[in-house]
N, C-alpha and C positions, 0 to 999 in steps of 0.2 A: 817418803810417803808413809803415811800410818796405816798402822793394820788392826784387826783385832781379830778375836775367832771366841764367838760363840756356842753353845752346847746348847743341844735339845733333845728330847725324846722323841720316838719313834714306835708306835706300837704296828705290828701286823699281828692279827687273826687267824692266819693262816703261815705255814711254812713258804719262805721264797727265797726266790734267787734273782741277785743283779749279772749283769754279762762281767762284771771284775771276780765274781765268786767261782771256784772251784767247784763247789758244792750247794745243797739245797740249806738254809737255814731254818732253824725253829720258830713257828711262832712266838714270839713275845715283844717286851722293850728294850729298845738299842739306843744306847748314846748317838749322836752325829753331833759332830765340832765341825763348822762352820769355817772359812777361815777368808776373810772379808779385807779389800784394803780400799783407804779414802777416795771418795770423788769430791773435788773441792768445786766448789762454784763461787761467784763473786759475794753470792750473802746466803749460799747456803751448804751444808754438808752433807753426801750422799757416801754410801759403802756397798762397792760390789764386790760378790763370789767372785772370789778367785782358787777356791779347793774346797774338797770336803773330806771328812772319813768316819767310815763307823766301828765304832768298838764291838770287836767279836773277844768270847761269847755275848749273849744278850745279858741283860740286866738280871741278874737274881741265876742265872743257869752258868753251871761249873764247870772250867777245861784246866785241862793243862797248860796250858798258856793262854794270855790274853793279848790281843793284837788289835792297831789300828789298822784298817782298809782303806786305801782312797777310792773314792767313791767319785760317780760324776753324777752330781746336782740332779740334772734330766733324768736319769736312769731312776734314780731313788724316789719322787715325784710320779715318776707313770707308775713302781712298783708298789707305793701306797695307794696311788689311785685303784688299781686292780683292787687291792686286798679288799675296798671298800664295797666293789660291785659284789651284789649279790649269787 
């Protein structure tokens, strides 16, 4: 079966936390890698989630180590949703 695993950004506005985190995170932008495998149909090609993870620290802010988190899809979606309500 094929797979792929795309990257995209993330921004929050505000500091947050998912239920996989220890801790509260910083506002800013986070990578999330995707990681997708084929759904074949007879004349057409579909790709479902099957993982995610996001790169801690964020984009542009400094640790001592840098680490992938797996993440669940849902979690991350209602945590942006939030950030967006006013």
């Amino acid at each position: 079966m094929a797979s792929r695993t795309t990257q995209t950004v993330v921004h929050f506005s505000a500091p947050f936390r998912l239920p996989e985190f220890d801790t509260l995170q910083p506002a800013g932008d986070y990578h999330v890698d995707h990681d997708e495998e084929a759904i074949e149909g007879a004349s057409w090609l579909g790709w479902r989630r099957v993982g995610a993870f996001i790169h801690l620290p964020g984009i542009g802010m400094h640790g001592l180590t840098q680490q992938m988190v797996p993440i669940n899809p849902a979690d991350l979606d209602a945590a942006l949703e939030k950030d967006r309500q006013p």
